[in-house]
N, C-alpha and C positions, 0 to 999 in steps of 0.2 A: 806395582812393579813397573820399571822403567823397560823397554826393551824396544834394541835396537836392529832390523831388518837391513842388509847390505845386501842386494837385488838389482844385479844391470841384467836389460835385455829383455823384461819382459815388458808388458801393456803395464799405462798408468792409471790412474783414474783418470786424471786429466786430458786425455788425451780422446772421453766425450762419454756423454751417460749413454753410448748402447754398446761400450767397448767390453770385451770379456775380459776380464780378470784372471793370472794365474796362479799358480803355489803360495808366490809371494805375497801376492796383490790381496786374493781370497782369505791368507793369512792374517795381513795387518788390521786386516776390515774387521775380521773376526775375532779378534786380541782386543781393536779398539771399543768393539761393542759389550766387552764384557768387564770394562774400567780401567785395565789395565794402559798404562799410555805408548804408546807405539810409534819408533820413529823411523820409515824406513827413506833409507838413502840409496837412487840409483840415478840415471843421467838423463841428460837433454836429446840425445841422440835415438831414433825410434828404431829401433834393430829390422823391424819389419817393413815399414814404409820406408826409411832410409830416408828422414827427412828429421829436421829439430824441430822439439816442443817450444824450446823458449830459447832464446840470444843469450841469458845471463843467467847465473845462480837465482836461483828460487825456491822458498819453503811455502807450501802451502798446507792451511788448517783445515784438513778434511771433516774435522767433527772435534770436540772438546777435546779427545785421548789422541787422533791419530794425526800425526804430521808429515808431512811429505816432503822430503829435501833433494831438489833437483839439481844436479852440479852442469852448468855447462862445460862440454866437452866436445872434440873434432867427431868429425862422423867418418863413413868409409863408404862405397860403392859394392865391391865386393865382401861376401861374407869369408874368404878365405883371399885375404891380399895385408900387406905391407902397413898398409893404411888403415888395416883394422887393430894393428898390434900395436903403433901408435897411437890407437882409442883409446887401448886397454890401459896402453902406461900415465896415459893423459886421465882414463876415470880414477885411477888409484892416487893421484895425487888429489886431483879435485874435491873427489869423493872425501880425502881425509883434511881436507880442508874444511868442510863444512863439518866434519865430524869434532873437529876442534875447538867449533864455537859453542857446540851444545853439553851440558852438565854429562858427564858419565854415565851410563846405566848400569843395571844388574848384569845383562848377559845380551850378547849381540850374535843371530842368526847371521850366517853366509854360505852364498851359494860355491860349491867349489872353483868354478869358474868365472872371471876368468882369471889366470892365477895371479898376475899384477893385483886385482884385486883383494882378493882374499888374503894373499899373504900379507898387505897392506894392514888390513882388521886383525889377523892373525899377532901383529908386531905392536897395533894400538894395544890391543886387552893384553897384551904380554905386559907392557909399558905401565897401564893406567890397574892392573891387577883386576882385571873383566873376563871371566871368562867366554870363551867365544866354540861357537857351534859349529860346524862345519856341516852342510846338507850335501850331501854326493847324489849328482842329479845325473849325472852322466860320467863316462870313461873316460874324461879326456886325462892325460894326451894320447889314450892307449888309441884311441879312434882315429888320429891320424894314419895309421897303417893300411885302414883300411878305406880312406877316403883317395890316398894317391896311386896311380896303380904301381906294380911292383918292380918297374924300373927307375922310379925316383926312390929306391927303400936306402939308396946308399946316401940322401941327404934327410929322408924320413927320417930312419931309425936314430941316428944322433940325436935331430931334435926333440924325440921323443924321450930318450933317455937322458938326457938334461934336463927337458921339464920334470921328470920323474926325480931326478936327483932335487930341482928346487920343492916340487911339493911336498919331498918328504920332509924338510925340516918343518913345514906349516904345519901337516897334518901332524905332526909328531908333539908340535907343540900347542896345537887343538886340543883342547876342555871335552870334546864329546865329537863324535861322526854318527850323522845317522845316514843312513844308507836307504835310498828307494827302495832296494831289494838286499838279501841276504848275500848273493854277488856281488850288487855293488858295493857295501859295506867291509866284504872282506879284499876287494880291490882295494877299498883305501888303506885297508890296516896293513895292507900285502907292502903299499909302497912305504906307510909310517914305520914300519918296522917293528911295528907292537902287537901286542896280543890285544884283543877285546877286553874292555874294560865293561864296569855295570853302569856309567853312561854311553853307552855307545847305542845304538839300536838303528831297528828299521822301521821307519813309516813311509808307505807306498805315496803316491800324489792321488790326491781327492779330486773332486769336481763338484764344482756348486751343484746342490740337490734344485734343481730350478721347477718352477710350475710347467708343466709342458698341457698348457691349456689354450693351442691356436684355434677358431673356429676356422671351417674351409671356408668360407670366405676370404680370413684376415690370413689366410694360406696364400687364397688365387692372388689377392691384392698385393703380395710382396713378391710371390712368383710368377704372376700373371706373364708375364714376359717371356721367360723361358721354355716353355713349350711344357711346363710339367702340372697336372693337379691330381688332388687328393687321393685319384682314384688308380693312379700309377704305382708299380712297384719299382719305387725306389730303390738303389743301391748306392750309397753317399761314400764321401771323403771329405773331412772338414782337414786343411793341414796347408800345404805347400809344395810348390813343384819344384823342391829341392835335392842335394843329393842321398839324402837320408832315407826319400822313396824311392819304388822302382814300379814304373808306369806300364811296361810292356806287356804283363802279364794280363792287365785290365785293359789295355786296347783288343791285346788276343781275345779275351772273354766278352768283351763288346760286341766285338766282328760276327763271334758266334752265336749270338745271343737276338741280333737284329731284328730277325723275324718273328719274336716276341713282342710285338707293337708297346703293350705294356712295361715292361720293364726296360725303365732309365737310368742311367749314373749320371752322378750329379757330382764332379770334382771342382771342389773350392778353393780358392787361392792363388798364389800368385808365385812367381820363380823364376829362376836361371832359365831350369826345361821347360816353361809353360809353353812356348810358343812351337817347339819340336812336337812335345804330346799333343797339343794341339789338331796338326797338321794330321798328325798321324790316326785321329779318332772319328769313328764312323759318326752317323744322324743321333745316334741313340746318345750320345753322351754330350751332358749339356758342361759350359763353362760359365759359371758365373763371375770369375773372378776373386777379388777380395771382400769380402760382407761380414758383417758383424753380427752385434748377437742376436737382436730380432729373425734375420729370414737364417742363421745358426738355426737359433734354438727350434724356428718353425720348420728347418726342413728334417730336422732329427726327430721329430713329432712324426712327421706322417711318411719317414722312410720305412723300409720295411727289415736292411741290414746297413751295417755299418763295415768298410771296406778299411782294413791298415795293412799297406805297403811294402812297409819299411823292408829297409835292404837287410839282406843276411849278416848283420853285424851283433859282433859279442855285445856290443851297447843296447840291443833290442830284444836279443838273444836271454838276459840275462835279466832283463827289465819291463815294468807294466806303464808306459808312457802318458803321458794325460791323453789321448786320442782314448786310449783302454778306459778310461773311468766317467770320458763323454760319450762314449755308445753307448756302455752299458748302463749310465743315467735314462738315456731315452730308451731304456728295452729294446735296446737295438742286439741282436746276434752276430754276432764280430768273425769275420772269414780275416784271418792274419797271414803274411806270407813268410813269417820264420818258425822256426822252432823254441822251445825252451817255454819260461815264464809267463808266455800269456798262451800258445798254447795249451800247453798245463793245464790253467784254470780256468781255460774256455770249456775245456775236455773231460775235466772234475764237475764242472757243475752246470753242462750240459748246456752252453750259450753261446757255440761258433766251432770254429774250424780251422785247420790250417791248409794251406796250397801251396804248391812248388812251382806251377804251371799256368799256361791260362785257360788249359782244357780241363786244370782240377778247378779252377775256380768257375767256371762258366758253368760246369753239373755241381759246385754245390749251391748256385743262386739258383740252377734249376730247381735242385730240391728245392727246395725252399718256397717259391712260383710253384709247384706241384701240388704241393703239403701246409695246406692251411693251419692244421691243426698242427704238425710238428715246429709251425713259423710262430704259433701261438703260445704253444707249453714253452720252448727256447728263448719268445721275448720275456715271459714271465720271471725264465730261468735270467736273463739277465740282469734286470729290474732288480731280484733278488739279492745277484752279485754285488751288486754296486752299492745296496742298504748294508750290507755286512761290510762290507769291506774298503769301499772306494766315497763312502759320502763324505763330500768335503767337508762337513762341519766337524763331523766326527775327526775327519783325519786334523782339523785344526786344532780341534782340544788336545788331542793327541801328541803334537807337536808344541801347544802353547805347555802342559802338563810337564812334557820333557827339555822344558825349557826353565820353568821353574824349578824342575829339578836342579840343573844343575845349576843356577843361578843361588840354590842352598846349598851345594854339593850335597846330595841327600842321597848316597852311596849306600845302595843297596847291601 
């Protein structure tokens, strides 16, 4: 089977052998290794670093099945500005540019975002008779409302409801939606205007099952610098000091927590806020910056919880994000600061917590620093979660399975 991947915005391969891979990335790999041939196409522009991979179009042969088609495109400075929506209209053509040199496939994955895009793929498989997948990875444009505060809603709301009027002819004339969650899934059919079909479904995002085998040593030698080893209790954040987290909670739970010499937070990445949170956070909390997957994958090894943020938004509210399926890889117990869907299944199967405050979060890392044996059964309890539910191989078959479905229409 031929199958085609449309994914801007995330990590490439190429972009160096200790980069982490996401949905898409961890997909293609795993399509390609199992003979199927795999063509995903996203851009030259690094969403993260905010710098180009390459000057010009480029395909590269990652292995006998899997190909990689990089379009050159403009870049942008801010992730929410002018110059980013000129990206988008510049990937959509690029993108389908390159899409026009290569033989057709059976069935072409795309992420809903961003909609130049997608609707782009959406109008090739209309065209060339392909059906096309549609992944609903997020809310947008429902998540503008809650990104600007509520005295811009009288130039929000329009734009929002326009976008919604264009996605809905995509989605409408979309082969299949799978949805991360049962919300986000019937978000989309809300704005298609259709009922659920017997391709439609939900697959959550997985997380490479990775060896978490650092010796303390090849710990101290990557962390040696930051003031943390092995014998610390950890409280991590792998992510970004974007608008999507909210940091004050963990500076308050820092503050209070100080005179517990042992217990450090370790917030990774880079951002808009890095340099305010920053400012704001006591000795106990280190910054490493941006790091990839090595001193990643070593410091989720020998934390002891894994900390997510995120803002009180229906998009986090409603959804189990890939941060959810990287702690609970490393048997990490997950303190979350929304409600809803991870919540939930922290709560059902007994691997974290949720907070409103930073005095709920500071007593439950206490607990935790308290209770050896409750830190123990909870990391187990995680470990579990993530074998059932969140291993990314599984979630790839998963998705490569409902991809050949529809690629036969095999209509339940």
């Amino acid at each position: 089977m031929n199958i085609w991947i449309v994914g801007v915005g995330e990590p490439l391969p190429i972009d160096g052998e200790n980069t982490r891979l996401r949905r898409v990335g961890n997909l293609a790999k795993y399509i390609s290794e199992t003979k199927d041939e795999v063509h995903w196409f996203s851009t030259s522009f690094d969403h993260y670093k905010k710098k180009q991979r390459v000057e010009q179009d480029k395909t590269v042969e990652l292995n006998s099945n899997f190909f990689l088609h990089v379009a050159k495109v403009s870049g942008y400075k801010k992730n929410i500005s002018f110059a980013r929506i000129l990206h988008h209209q510049d990937a959509a053509k690029q993108i389908k540019k390159l899409m026009e040199q290569e033989n057709k496939p059976d069935v072409i994955l795309a992420g809903n975002t961003p909609i130049e895009v997608v609707s782009m793929v959406v109008e090739y498989g209309k065209q060339n008779n392909v059906p096309v997948v549609i992944d609903i990875r997020d809310l947008w444009p429902e998540v503008f409302k809650e990104v600007f505060p509520n005295y811009m809603n009288v130039l929000v709301n329009p734009y929002v409801a326009w976008n919604k009027h264009k996605l809905r002819k995509t989605f409408s004339n979309a082969t299949s939606l799978i949805g991360l969650s049962e919300g986000f899934l019937n978000y989309a059919l809300a704005i298609s205007k259709r009922d659920k079909n017997s391709l439609d479904t939900v697959i959550p995002i997985g997380y490479p099952n990775y060896e978490y085998n650092y010796t303390s040593s090849e710990f101290n030698k990557l962390w040696g610098n930051y003031d943390i080893t092995t014998d610390d209790f950890i409280v991590s954040f792998t992510g970004n000091f974007g608008r999507q987290f909210s940091f004050e909670e963990i500076m308050e739970a820092s503050n209070k927590l100080k005179y517990e010499k042992k217990i450090k937070f370790v917030l990774c990445g880079t951002g808009e806020n890095f340099d305010k949170i920053k400012e704001l956070a006591p000795d106990n909390v280190i910054f490493p910056g941006w790091i990839e997957k090595d001193m990643i994958t070593s410091l989720l090894q020998y934390s002891k919880i894994g900390v997510a943020p995120y803002i009180n938004s229906v998009n986090y509210q409603l959804n189990t994000p890939n941060k959810f399926g990287e702690y609970l890889s490393a048997s990490l117990p997950i303190l979350v600061s929304v409600e809803g869907e991870m919540k939930n299944r922290l709560i059902e199967n007994s691997c974290g917590n949720s907070y409103q405050n930073g005095e709920e979060l500071s007593n439950l890392i206490k607990g935790y620093f308290d209770n050896s044996e409750k830190l123990t059964i909870q990391s187990e309890n995680a470990r579990a979660l993530f074998l059932s539910d969140f291993n990314g191989d599984i979630v790839s078959e998963t998705i490569k399975r409902q991809l050949e479905k529809v690629a036969f229409k095999q209509i339940d």
